[in-house]
N, C-alpha and C positions, 0 to 999 in steps of 0.2 A: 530515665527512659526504660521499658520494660523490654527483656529480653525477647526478642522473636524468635519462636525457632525456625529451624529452614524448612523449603517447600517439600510437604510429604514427598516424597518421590523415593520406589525403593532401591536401594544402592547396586541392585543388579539388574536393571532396565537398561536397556538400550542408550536412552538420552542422560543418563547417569554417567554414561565412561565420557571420560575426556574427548574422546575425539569428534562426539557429537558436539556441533557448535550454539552456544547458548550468547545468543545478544539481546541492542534495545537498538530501535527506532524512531527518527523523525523524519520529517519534510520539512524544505527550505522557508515554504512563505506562513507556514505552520508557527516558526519558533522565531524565524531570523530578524523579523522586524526593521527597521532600517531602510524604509523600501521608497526613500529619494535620496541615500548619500549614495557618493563615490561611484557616482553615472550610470547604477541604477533606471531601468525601466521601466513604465507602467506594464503592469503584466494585468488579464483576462482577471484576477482576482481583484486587483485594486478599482478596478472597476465596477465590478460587479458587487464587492462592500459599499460603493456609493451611491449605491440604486437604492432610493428607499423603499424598507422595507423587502429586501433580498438576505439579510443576516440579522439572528437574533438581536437584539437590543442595537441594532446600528451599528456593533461591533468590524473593529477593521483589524486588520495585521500588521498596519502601521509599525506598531511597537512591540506585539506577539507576545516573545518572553526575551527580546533584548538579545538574543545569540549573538548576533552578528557582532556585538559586545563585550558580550559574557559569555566569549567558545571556551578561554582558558580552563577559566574554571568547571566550566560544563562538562570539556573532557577531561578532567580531574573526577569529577561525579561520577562518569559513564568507567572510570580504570577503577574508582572504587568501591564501585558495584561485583569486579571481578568479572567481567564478562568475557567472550571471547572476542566479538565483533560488533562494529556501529555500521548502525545502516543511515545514512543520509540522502539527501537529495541535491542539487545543483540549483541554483533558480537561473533561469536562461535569460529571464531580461540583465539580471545580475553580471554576465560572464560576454556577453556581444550587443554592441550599438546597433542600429538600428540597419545599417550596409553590412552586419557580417561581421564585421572586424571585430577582436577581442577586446574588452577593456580588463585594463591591465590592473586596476585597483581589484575589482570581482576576481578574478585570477589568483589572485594572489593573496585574497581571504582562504581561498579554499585551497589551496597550496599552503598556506600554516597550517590549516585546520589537519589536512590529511599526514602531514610531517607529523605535529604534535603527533596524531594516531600511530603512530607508525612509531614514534620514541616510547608510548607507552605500553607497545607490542598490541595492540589491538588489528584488528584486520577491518580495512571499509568496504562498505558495498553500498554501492553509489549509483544513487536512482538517477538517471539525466533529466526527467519528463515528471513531475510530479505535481501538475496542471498547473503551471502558474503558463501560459503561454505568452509570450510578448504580446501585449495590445494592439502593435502594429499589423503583425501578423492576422492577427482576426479582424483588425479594419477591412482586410484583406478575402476575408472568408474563412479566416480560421483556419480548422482540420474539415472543414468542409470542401477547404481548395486542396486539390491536387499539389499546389507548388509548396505545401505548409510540409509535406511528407519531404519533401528535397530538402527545405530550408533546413530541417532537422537534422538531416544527414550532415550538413555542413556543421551544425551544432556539436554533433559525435563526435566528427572529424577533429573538430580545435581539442575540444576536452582532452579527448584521447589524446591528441598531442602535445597538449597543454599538462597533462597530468598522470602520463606517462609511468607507469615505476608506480604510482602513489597508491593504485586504488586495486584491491584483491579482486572485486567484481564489479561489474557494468551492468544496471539493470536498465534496458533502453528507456522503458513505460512503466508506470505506476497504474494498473488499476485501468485500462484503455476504457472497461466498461463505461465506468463512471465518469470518466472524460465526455465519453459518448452519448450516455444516453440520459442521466442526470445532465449533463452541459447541454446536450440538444437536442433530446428528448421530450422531457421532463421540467426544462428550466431550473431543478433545484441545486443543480451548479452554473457554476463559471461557462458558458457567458449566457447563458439563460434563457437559451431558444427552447421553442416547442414545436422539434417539425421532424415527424420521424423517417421522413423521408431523406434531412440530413443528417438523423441519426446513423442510418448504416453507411450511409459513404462516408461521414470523420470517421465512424469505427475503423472502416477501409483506408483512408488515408493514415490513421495513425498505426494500422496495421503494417501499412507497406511501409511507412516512417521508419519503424523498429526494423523492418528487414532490410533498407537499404542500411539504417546507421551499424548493423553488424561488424560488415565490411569492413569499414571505416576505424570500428574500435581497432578488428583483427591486426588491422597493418599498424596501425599507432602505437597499440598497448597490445603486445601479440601474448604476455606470459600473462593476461589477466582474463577470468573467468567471462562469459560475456550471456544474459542471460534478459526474462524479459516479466514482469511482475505481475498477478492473474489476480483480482478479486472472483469466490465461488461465495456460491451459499447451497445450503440444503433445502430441499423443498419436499415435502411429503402431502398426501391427499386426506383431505377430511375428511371423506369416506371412503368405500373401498369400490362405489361407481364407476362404472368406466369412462363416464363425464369425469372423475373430479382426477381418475388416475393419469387421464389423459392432461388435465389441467395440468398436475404435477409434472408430467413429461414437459408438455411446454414453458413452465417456467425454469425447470431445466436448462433448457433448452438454449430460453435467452439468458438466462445468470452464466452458465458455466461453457457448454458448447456453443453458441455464438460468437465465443473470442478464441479458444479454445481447437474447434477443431481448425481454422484455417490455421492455424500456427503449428498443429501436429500434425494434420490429416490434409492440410495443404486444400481444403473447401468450407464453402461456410454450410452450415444444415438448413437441408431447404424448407422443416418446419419453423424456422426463424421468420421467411415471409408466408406460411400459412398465419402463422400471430398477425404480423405486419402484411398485408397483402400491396401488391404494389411499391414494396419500396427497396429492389434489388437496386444495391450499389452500380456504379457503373465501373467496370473491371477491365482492365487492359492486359493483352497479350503480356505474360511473365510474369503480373504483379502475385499470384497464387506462388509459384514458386522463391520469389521475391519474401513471402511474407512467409514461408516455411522451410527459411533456411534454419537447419539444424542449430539446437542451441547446447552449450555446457551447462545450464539449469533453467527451472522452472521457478520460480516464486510463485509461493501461492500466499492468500493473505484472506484467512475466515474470522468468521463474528458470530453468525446466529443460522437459526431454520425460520424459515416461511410453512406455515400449512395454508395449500390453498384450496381452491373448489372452483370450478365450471362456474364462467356467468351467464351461460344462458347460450353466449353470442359465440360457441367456435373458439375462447379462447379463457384466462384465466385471472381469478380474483384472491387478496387475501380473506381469506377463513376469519369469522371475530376471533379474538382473542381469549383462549385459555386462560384465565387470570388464575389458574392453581401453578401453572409453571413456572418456575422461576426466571424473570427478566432482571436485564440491565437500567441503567435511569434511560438509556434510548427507548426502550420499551421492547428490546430485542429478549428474544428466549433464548438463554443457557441450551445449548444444545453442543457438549463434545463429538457426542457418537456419530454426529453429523461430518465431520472432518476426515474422522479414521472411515467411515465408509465413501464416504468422496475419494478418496486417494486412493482406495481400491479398488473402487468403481476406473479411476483413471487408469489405472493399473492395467488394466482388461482391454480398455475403450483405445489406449495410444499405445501402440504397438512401440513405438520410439519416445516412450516419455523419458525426457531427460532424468540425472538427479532432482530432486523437490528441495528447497529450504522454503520452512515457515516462514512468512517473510514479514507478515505481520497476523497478530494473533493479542487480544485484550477486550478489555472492556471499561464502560463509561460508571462511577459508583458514585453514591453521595458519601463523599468520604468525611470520617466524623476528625475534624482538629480539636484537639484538648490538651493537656498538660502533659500524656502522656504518648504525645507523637500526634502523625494522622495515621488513623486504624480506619483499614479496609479489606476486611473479613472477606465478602465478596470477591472480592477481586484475587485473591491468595487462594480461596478454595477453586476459582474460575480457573490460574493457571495451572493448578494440579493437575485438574480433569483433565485440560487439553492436553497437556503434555503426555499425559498417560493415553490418550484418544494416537496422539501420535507414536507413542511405544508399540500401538496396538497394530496402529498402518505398517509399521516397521516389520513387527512378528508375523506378518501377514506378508511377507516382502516387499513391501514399495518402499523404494532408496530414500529416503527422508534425513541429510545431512545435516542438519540445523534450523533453529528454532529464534523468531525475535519476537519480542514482547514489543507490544504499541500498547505505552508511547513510555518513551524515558520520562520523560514529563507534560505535567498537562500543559496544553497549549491552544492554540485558535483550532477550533473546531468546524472549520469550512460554516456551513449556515447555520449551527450554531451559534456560533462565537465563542465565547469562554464559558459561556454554563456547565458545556459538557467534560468533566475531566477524566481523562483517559491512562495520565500519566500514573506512575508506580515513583513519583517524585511530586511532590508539589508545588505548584507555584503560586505565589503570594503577589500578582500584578499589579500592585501597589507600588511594592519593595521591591518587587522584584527575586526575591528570598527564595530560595528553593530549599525544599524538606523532602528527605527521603521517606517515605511511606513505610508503614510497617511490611508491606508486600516489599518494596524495595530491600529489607531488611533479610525478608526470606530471603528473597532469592541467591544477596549476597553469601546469606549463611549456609546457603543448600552450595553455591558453586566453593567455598572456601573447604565444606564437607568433602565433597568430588576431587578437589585437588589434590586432598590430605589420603585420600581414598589408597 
C-alpha cells in the first residue's frame, strides 16, 4: 500500500492545535441495518424505500452496512483513525414501542455503543432526530401534527435519562430543513408529501420539538452540551440584476434563515411567505420563545453553492450549470468560500450565535478501487479547502470548535441508495469489508502529525 501523506493543513492554523475537535459521522438508519430485530419499529424510511420507485435502484436500509452488528469493530475503525469525536444518531423507532415505553434490547445497543466510546476516550455527540420517524407517529400526521413535537419531548426525556453520563452532546434535530421541506415539500424524502403548506408547520412543529426536548435533556443529563443541527447552503446571483440579486436573497432565505432565525432571532422571516404566499404555520402563544431557547451550540452541516436567477414569477430558479467548475458525483459545485463567508455573515446576522461545530462537511466521489487502496484525490483536496475555509471563519472571529467529516463510511444514501459514496472508508456491501480510503489515510496521518506537534 502506498504511503499517504497527511492533509495539507499548516501546523499553525487554528484547526491544527489540539484543542480544535476533529471527528467523523453517521446516522442510525444510514449504516445500522437490522431494521425488524430486537422490537424495532417501522420508521417514515422503511416505508418510504418500499414505494416504488421512491430510491435509486429499489434500494432499502434493510441491511445498510450491518452496524447494528459490526459496532465493535466500527468503533475500533473510528479510534484508529485518531479522531477526537463520533457523531451518531439514535433511531427512535429502535429505543420506544409504540405507547412510549422503552425497549430495552434498543437501549442497550446504544449503551455498549456509547461505553465502548467512552473506553476508547472518544467523545459522542448524539443526534436524537435523524429522520427515521416511527411510522406510527406519521399514521398520525407526522410533524405535520402538533402532538409529534410533544411525543418527541417524551423521546429526549427517556434518552436523557436512559443515557445519562454517556454522551458529551445532545443534538435535538438533524437537518429540520430537509425533514421539512424534502419530506413535505418536495416529496424527495421520507414521507413524500408535496404540500407546502404542511411544509412550514412540520418545520414548526419540529422546531417547537427541539425547544420543548431541551428542557428535558437539561434535567436528565445536566453536564452535557445540548445543541440543535442546521443544514446552510450558499447561494450567489447569476447576474448582478436586481431580479436575480433578489433571487439570491430569497433562496437565502429559505436554505439558511427560514430555520435559522426562529432559533436565534426568536421569528421566522417574513420573506419566507413572500416565496410561499399563503402558507404561515399556525403558531400558539409561547411556541416562538419555546423554539428560542438558548443553546450551548450550533451545528452547522454544508456541501455546496447554488447560483440562482429570477423566474419571472416573484421568486427564484436554479442558474444551468457552469460545467468548467468543479462538482461532486452529486453534481454539487466545490464551493469552500461559501462556508467561511456564511459563518460570518452569521456572525453579524445572530447577535447570540452560540459556539459553531462543523457538524457535517464531505463529499460524494467515484472513488477508484485498485491494488493500491481506494484513492480519492477529490475528496482529500475537498477537505483541505474546507478546513482552511473554516481557519479562515475562525481568523475572522466566529467561535468554530470542531470539525466532522461525513461520512465515516459509505453507506445508504437516503434516495439514492448505495450509488452515492460519501464515506472516507469503504464499504464492499457484499462482504461487508470496510477499507480505509486514502483520504482516511490522510487524515489519520495529519491527526497523528498534530498530536506529536
Amino acid at each position: 500500500m502506498p504511503s499517504i501523506p497527511p492533509l495539507n493543513i499548516p501546523a499553525n492554523s487554528a484547526i491544527a492545535q489540539r484543542e480544535f475537535l476533529i471527528g467523523v459521522a453517521t446516522a442510525s438508519f444510514q449504516i445500522e441495518g437490522a431494521s425488524k430485530e430486537d422490537g424495532r419499529l417501522p420508521s417514515i424510511w422503511d416505508t418510504y424505500c418500499n414505494e416504488p420507485g421512491r430510491v435509486l435502484h429499489g434500494d432499502t436500509g434493510e441491511v445498510a452496512c450491518d452496524h447494528y452488528h459490526r459496532w465493535e469493530s466500527d468503533v475500533d475503525l473510528i479510534a484508529n483513525l485518531g479522531v477526537d469525536a463520533y457523531r451518531l444518531s439514535v433511531a427512535w423507532p429502535r429505543v420506544m414501542d409504540e405507547k412510549g415505553r422503552p425497549n430495552a434490547k434498543g437501549l442497550d445497543f446504544y449503551k455498549r455503543l456509547l461505553d465502548r466510546l467512552q473506553e476508547k476516550g472518544l467523545q459522542s455527540y448524539v443526534t436524537l432526530y435523524h429522520w427515521d420517524l416511527p411510522q406510527h407517529l406519521q399514521d398520525k400526521g407526522g410533524w405535520a401534527n402538533r402532538e409529534t413535537a410533544y411525543r418527541f419531548a417524551d423521546y429526549a426525556e427517556l434518552m436523557a435519562r436512559e443515557l445519562s453520563g454517556k454522551v458529551t452532546a445532545w443534538a435535538t434535530l438533524n437537518e429540520p430543513w430537509c425533514s421539512a421541506y424534502l419530506g413535505y415539500g418536495i416529496g424527495r424524502h421520507a414521507p413524500g408529501i408535496t404540500d407546502l403548506r404542511q411544509t412550514t408547520q412540520a418545520l414548526h412543529h419540529l422546531l417547537l420539538g427541539h425547544g420543548l426536548a431541551l428542557p428535558a435533556l437539561q434535567a436528565h443529563d445536566p453536564q452535557s452540551m445540548k445543541g440543535i443541527v442546521c443544514n446552510i447552503g450558499a447561494a450567489t446571483p447569476a447576474t448582478d440584476s436586481p431580479q436575480d440579486r433578489d433571487a439570491a436573497h430569497l433562496s437565502l432565505t429559505q436554505q439558511n434563515q427560514w430555520v435559522l432565525d426562529p432559533l436565534l432571532l426568536g421569528s421566522y422571516p417574513q420573506d419566507i411567505f413572500r416565496l410561499w404566499p399563503g402558507t404561515e404555520p399556525l403558531v400558539l402563544e409561547g411556541d416562538m420563545k419555546t423554539i428560542s431557547t438558548p443553546l450551548d451550540f450550533l451545528g452547522i452541516n454544508y456541501y455546496f453553492r447554488t447560483v440562482v436567477q429570477a423566474d419571472g414569477h416573484g421568486r427564484y430558479t436554479e442558474a444551468p450549470h457552469d460545467m468548467t467548475v468543479e462538482r461532486t458525483q452529486m453534481g454539487w459545485e466545490v464551493y469552500p468560500q461559501g462556508l467561511r463567508d456564511l459563518l460570518i455573515d452569521f456572525r453579524s446576522r445572530y447577535p447570540t450565535l452560540p459556539p459553531i461545530y462543523i457538524t457535517e462537511n464531505g463529499m460524494a466521489s467515484d472513488d477508484s478501487v485498485g491494488d493500491n487502496g481506494v484513492a480519492d484525490p477529490q475528496r482529500i483536496r475537498f477537505l483541505e479547502r474546507h478546513l482552511m475555509a473554516v481557519n479562515e471563519a475562525m481568523m475572522a472571529g466566529v467561535d468554530v470548535r470542531g470539525y466532522f467529516i461525513w461520512s465515516l463510511m459509505d453507506n445508504f444514501e437516503w434516495a439514492y441508495g448505495y450509488e452515492r459514496r460519501f464515506g472516507i472508508t469503504h464499504v464492499d456491501y457484499t462482504t461487508q469489508v470496510r477499507t480505509p480510503k486514502h483520504s482516511a489515510q490522510a487524515v489519520q496521518a495529519f491527526l497523528q502529525q498534530r498530536k506529536q506537534a
